[in-house]
N, CA and C atoms as an extended XYZ file, in Angstrom:
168
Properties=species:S:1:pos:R:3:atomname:S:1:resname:S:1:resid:I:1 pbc="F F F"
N       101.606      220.459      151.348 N   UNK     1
C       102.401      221.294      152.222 CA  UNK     1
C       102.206      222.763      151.852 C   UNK     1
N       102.300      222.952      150.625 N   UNK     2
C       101.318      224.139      150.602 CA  UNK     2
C       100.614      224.594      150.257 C   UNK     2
N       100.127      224.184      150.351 N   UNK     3
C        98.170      224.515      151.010 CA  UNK     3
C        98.200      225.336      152.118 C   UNK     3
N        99.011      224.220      152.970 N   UNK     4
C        98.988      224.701      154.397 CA  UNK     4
C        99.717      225.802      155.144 C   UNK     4
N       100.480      226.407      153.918 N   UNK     5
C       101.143      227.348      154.097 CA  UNK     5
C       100.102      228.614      154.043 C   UNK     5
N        99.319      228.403      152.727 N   UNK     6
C        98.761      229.471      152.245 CA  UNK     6
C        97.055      230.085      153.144 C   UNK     6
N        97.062      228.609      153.995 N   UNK     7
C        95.686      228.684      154.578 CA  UNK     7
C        95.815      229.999      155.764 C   UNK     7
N        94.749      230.829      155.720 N   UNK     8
C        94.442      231.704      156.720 CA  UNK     8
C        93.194      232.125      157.022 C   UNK     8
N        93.864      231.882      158.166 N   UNK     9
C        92.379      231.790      159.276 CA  UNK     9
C        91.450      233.454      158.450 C   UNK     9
N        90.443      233.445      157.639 N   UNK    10
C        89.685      234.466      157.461 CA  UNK    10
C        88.296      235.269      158.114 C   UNK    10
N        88.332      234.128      159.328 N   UNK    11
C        87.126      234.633      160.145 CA  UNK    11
C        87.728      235.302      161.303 C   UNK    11
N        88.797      234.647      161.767 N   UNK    12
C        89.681      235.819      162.547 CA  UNK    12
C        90.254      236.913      162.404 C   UNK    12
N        90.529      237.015      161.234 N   UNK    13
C        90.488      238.253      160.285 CA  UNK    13
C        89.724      239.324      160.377 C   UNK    13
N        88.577      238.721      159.934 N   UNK    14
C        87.363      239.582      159.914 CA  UNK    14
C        86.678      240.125      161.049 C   UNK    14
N        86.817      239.056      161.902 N   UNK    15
C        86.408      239.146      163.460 CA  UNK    15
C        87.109      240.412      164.248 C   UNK    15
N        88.450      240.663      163.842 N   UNK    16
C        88.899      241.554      164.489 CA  UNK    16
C        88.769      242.652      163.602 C   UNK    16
N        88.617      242.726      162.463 N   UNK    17
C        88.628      243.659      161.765 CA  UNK    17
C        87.981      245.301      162.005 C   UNK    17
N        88.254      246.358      161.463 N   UNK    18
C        87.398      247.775      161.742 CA  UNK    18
C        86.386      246.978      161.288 C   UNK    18
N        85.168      248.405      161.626 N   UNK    19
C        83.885      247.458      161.210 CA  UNK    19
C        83.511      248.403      159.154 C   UNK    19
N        84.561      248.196      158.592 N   UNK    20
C        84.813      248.663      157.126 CA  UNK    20
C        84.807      247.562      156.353 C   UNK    20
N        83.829      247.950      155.542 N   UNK    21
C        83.290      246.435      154.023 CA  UNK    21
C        84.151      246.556      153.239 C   UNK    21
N        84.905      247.330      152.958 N   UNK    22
C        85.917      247.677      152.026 CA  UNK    22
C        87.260      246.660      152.487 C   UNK    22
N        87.464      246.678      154.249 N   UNK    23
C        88.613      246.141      154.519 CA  UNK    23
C        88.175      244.458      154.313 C   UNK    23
N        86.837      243.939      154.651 N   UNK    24
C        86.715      242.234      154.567 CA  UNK    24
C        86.834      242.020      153.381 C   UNK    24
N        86.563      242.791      152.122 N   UNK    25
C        86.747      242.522      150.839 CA  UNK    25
C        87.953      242.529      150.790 C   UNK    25
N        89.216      242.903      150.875 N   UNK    26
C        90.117      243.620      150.533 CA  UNK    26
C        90.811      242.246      151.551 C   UNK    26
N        90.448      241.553      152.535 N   UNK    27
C        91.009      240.140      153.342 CA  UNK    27
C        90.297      239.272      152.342 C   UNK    27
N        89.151      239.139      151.951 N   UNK    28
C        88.872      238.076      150.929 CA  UNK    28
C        89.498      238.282      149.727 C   UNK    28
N        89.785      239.381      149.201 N   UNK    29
C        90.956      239.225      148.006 CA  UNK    29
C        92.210      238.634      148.371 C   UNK    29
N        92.745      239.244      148.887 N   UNK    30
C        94.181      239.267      149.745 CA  UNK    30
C        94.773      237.860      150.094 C   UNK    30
N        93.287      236.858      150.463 N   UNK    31
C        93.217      235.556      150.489 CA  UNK    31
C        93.211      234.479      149.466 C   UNK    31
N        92.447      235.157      148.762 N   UNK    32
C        92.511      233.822      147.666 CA  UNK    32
C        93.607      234.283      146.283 C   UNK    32
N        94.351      235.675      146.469 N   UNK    33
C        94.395      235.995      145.197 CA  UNK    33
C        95.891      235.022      145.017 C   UNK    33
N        96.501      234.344      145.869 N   UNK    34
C        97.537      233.292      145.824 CA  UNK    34
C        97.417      232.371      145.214 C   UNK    34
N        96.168      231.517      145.759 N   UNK    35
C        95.878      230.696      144.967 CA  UNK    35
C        95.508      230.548      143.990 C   UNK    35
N        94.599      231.945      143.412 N   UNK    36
C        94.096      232.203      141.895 CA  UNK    36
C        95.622      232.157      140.786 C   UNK    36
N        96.373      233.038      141.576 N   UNK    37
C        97.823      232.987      140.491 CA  UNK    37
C        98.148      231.712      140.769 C   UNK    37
N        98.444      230.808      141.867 N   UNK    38
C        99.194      229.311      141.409 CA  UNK    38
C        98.272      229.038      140.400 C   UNK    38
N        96.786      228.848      140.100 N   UNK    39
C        95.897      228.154      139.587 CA  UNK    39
C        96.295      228.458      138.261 C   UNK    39
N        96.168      229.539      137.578 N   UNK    40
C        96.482      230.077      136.310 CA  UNK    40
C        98.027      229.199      135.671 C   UNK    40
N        98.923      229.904      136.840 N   UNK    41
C       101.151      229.364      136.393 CA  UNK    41
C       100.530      228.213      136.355 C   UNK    41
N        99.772      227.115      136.746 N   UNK    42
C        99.542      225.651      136.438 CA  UNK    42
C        98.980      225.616      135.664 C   UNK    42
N        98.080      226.103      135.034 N   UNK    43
C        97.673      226.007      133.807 CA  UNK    43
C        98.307      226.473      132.582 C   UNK    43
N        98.975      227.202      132.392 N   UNK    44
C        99.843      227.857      131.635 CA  UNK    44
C       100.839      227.072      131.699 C   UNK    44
N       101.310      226.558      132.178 N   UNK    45
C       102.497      225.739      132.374 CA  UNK    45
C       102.124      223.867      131.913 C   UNK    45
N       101.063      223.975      131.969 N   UNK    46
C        99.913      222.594      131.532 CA  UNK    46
C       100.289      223.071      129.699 C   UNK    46
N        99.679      223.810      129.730 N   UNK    47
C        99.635      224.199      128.306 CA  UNK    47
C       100.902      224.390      127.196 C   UNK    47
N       101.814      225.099      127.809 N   UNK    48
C       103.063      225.149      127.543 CA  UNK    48
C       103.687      223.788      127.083 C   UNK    48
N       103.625      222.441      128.263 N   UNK    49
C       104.208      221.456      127.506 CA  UNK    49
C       103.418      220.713      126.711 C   UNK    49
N       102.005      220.766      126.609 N   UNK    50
C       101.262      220.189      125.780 CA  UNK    50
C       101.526      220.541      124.287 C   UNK    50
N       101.481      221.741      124.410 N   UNK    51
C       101.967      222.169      122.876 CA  UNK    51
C       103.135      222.213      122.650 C   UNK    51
N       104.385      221.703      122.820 N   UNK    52
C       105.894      221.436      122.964 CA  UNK    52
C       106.005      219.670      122.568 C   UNK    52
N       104.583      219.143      123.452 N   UNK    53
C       104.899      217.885      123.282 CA  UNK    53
C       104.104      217.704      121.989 C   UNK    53
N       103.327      217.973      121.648 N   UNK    54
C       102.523      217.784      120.112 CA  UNK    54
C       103.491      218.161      118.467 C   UNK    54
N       104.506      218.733      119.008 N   UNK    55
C       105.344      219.384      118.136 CA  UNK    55
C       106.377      218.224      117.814 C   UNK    55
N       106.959      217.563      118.630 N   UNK    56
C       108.252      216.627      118.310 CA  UNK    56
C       107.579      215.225      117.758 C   UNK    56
């Protein structure tokens, strides 16, 4: 469910976009940089109880 929150259309994006390389970069960041931070808090958070659980 979210996934599907986070999904955006990036060719429509771009499609309408000025014709500026700076701005499609700046939609390809803009796009994934959500999922890069969930990716990390899940890993960090992976890690967190691993070493919590090795302790008791």
């Amino acid at each position: 469910m979210l996934l599907s929150l986070l999904q955006v259309n990036i060719e429509e994006k771009v499609k309408n976009a000025p014709e500026d390389s700076g701005y499609q970069i700046g939609v390809l960041i803009g796009s994934y940089l959500p999922l890069i931070v969930l990716i990390i808090f899940a890993y960090l958070l992976y890690l967190y109880n691993r070493n919590r659980n090795k302790e008791q």
